[in-house]
N, C-alpha and C positions, 0 to 999 in steps of 0.2 A: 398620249400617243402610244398607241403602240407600239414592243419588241421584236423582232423573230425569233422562234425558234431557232437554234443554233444545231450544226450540223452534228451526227452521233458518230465515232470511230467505229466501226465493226469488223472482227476478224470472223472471216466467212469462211466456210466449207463444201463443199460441193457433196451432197448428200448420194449420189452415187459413186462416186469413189473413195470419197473419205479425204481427199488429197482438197488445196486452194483450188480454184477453180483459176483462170487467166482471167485478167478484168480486163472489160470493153473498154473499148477506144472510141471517140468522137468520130472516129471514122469510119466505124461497122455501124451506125445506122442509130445504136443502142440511145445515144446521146441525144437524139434529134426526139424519140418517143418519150425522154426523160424531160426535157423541154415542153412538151405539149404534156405533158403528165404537169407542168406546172403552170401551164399556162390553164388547162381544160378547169383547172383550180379556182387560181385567183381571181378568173373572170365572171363565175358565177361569184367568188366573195367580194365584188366588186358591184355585182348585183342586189346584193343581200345586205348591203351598206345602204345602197338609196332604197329601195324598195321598203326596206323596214321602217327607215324614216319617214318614206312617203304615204307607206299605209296608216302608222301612228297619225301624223301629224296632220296630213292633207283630208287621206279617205274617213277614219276617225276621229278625226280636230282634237285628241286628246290633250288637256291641259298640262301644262310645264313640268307639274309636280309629277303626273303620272307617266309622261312621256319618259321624263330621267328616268322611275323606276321600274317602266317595263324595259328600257335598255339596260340598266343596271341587271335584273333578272336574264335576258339572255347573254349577257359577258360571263355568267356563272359557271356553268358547264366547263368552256374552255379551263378558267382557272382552276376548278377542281377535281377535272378529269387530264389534264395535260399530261401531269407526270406521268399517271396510268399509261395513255396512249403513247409515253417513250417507253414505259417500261412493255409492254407487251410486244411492242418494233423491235427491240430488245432480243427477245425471246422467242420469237414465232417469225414467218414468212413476211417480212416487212410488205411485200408486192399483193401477198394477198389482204393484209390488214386493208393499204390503199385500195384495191378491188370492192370489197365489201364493203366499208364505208363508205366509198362514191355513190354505191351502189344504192346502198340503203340512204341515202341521202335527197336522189331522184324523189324520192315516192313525196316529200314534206312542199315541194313546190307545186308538184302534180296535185296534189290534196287539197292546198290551198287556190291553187287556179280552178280547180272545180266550184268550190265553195265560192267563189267568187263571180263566178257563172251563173249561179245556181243563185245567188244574193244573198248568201247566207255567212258573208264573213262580219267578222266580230270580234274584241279584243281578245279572247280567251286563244282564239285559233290563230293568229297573228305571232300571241307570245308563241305559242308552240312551236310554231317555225321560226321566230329564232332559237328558242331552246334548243330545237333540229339543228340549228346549223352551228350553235356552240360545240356541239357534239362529236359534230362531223370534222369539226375544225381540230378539235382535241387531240383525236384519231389521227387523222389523215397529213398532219401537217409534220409531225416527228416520221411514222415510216415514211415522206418521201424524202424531210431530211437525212434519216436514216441512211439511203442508197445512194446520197451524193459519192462518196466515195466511191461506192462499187463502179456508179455509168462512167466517172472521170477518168480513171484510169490516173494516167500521170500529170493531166491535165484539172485539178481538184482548184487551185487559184482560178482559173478562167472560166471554168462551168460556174465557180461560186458566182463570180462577176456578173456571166449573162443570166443566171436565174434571178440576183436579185434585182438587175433590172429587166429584166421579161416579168418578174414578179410585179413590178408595179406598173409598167407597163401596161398589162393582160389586167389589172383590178381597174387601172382606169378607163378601159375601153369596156370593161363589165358597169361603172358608173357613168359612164358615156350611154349605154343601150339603158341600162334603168332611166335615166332621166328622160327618156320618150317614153315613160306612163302615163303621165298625164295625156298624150297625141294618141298612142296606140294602147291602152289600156292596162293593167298588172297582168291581166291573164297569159298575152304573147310575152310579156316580156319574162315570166314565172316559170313558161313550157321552154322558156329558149334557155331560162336555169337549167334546167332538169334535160337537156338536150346536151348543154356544156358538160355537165357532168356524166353522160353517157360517153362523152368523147373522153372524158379521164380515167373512165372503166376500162377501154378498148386502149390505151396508153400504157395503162398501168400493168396490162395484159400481155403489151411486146416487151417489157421489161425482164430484166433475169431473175429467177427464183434464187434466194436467199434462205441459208439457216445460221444463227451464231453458234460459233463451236460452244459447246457443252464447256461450262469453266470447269476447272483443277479443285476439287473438294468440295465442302457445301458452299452455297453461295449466301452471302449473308440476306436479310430481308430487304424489300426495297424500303421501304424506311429508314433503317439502317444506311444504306447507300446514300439515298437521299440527305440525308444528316448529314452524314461527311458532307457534302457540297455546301450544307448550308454554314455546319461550322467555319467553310477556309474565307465565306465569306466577310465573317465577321471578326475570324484573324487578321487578314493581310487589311492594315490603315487603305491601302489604294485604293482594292478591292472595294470593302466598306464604304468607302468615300464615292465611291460610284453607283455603290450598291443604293445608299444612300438619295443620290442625286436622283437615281433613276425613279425609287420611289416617289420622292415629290413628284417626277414629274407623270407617273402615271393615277395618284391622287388627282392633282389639280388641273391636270391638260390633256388625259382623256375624256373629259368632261365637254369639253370644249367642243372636241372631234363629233361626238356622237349626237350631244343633244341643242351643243349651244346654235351649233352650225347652221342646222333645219329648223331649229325652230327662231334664230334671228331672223331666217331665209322666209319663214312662213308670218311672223308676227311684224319685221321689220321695213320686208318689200315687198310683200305679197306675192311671193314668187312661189313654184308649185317642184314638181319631181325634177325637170329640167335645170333647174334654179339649184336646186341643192347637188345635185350631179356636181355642177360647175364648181359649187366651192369644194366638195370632196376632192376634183379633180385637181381645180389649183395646190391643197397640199401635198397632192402627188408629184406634182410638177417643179412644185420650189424643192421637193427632196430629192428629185433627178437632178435637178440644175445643179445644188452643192456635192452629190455625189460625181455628178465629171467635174466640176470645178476641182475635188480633192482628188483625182483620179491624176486629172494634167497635171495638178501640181507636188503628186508624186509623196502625197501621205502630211505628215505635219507631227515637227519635232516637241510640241510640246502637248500631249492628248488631253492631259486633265484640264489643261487653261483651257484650250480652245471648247471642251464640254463646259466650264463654267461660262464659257462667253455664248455657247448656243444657248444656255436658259435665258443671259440676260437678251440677247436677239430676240428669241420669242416672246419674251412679254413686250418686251416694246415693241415688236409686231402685232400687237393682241390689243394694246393701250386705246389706237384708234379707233376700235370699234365700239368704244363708247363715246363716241362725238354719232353726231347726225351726218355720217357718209353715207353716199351711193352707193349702188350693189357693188361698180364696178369696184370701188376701191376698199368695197368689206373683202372681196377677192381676191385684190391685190394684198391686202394684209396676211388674210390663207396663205399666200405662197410666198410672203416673207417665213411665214410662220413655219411654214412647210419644207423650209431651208435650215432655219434654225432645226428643226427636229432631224433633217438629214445628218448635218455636221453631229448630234446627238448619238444618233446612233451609227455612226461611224466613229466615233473616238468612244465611247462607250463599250464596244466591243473590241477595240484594238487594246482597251485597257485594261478589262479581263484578259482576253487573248495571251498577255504577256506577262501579266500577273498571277495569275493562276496557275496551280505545281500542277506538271506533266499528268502524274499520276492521277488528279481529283479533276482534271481540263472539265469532260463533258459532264461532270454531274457538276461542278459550278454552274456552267453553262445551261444546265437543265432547273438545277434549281433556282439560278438568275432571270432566268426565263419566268416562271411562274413565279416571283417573287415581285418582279418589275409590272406585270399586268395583274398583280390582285389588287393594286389602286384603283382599273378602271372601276369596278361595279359601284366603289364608294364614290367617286367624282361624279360619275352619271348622277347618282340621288341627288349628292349634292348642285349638281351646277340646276336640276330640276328645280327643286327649292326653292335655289338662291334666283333664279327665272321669274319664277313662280312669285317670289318677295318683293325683287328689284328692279323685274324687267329686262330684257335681254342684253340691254343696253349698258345699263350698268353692275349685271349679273357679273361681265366680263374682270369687272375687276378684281375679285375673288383669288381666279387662278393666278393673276400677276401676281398680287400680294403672295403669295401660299409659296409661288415657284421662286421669289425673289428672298420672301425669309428661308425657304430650305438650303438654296445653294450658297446664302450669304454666311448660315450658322457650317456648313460642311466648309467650304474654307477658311473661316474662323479655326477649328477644330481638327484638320486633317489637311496634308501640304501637298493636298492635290494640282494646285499651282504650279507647282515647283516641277510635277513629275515629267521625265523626256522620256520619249518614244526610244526600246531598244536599237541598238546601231546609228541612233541620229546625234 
């Protein structure tokens, strides 16, 4: 499962004056186009979830082993250009970074909707879009976290809240419209990509121009920078102990997400782009449902238990899919599954959040980030393989074992158990 990016502090400047500029308020208009700036987003990358599955798996029938490692290939980009794309947010006009990459983003679905027209798609041209869209995600996802601050104003807890769920909101409604390719074919649904992100061009265009103040002395290298983050990780036991968990689980349970999904969906019930829409959706659904569950009940006193207890949730929401169920209830398993990873990644971030020194916050944060999604590209090969070996059916068991030994040996060895939430 996937991370988010975490949001970047910036002290800003108004480059005509030299003085702060005043930050917008939810109530001049600024906050509603920062909203559609994340929505105009996620919806195509909501798109670009089924559709990549559906052209692998349905339009190409690509075998298990190959499916994992063209997914595995486009996860790449994101992890090894991430950092880059915070640090250039960083640095430069965060509003025009998101412009241009929206922008140049357009042109990889337009390309491939031709070719597709034209009858000339093929796996070479498939991977490249998503290569495309690892790219674009790299870029584009740090400057708009980047701006949260600036659109908030005083209001930064509540904007967090409704973007992250307009965030998954706006992707399930983007794997909602992919799953009618099979009915209405990849080419409308590819043009209506490249249309959503024309609206995030025009979004990101009513937003307010940004510069970072110029730092006090030389600035050290990003590398340099980045190191700091990486070391307080592997100081602070808590830290570690999360940092930890989180890797298992983006080794052995992004796997799951990307290839095991569509291809149980295509080898297990015959079901086509619609079909796998659904179960993408269910785990968007079970991670809504635990995030207002945690929301009503006002957060939770003890964050490292309750993360040890969403791993062992998700496996055993994962268990039953190697019996002989029906679609319905390989779906309803999704969105146990999909709860468990809510509760994950809500106590996972609250536990950096508060462990982590004031001073290193956003580079833990950043190097957390890319630290927690470099499992995805190995788990893709992997659950391809282990498909490829076992069958999807009991390929599944893999990532249980894997997630059950990493979080069993991290509280063996780190009292993350024990840790209470500040003030509780």
């Amino acid at each position: 499962m996937p991370v988010r990016t975490p949001c970047r502090e910036e002290t800003l400047n108004n480059p005509d004056s030299g003085s702060a500029p005043a930050l917008p308020t939810a109530g001049n208009g600024i906050i509603a186009w920062y909203y559609t700036s994340v929505a105009a987003f996620m919806a195509p990358s909501g798109i670009q979830s089924v559709l990549l599955a559906y052209l692998l798996a349905i339009e190409l029938q690509q075998p298990a082993e190959r499916f994992g490692f063209t997914q595995m290939l486009g996860q790449l980009p994101a992890l090894l250009l991430l950092m880059v794309g915070g640090w250039l947010a960083d640095r430069v006009d965060a509003r025009r970074v998101l412009i241009g990459i929206q922008a140049l983003g357009m042109l990889m679905p337009l390309g491939l909707a031709a070719a597709l027209a034209l009858g000339r798609i093929g796996e070479g041209l498939v991977l490249a879009y998503a290569l495309a869209w690892g790219v674009v995600s790299a870029f584009a996802l740090p400057a708009r976290d980047g701006m949260l601050n600036r659109v908030a104003g005083g209001a930064v807890q509540k904007v967090v809240t409704v973007a992250i769920g307009m965030q998954f909101g706006t992707q399930m409604l983007g794997q909602a419209l992919a799953g009618q390719a099979g009915a209405w074919g990849p080419v409308g649904i590819l043009i209506a990509q490249a249309l959503l992100l024309a609206l995030g061009v025009f979004a990101a265009s009513r937003l307010p121009a940004q510069r970072p103040t110029a730092p006090e002395g030389p600035r050290p290298s990003p590398l340099r920078e980045i190191g700091g983050g990486f070391a307080v990780l592997f100081a602070d036991p808590t830290i570690r102990a999360t940092f930890l968990l989180l890797v298992g689980m983006g080794v052995f349970f992004a796997g799951v997400m990307v290839v095991l999904i569509p291809l149980a969906i295509r080898d297990l019930h015959g079901g086509g782009s619609r079909d796998i829409a659904q179960g993408l959706i269910a785990f968007g659904l079970g991670t809504l449902t635990m995030i207002a569950v945690l929301i009503r009940r006002g957060g939770v006193a003890t964050p490292g238990r309750a993360l040890c207890v969403s791993q062992f949730g998700g496996c055993a929401a994962l268990l039953p899919m190697a019996l002989d169920i029906p679609q319905w209830g390989f779906n309803a398993c999704v969105f146990a599954w999909g709860m468990g990873g809510g509760l994950a990644m809500s106590m996972s971030r609250t536990l950096l959040q508060e462990n982590a020194p004031a001073s290193h916050r956003s580079r833990v944060m950043a190097a957390f980030s890319v630290a927690s999604i470099g499992g995805a590209p190995v788990g893709s090969l992997m659950m391809g393989l282990a498909i490829g070996a076992l069958g999807a059916r009991q390929a599944v068991l893999i990532p249980v074992a894997g997630v059950l030994a990493v979080t069993l040996a991290v509280m063996a060895t780190h009292p993350i158990w024990r840790v209470r939430s500040a003030g509780r």
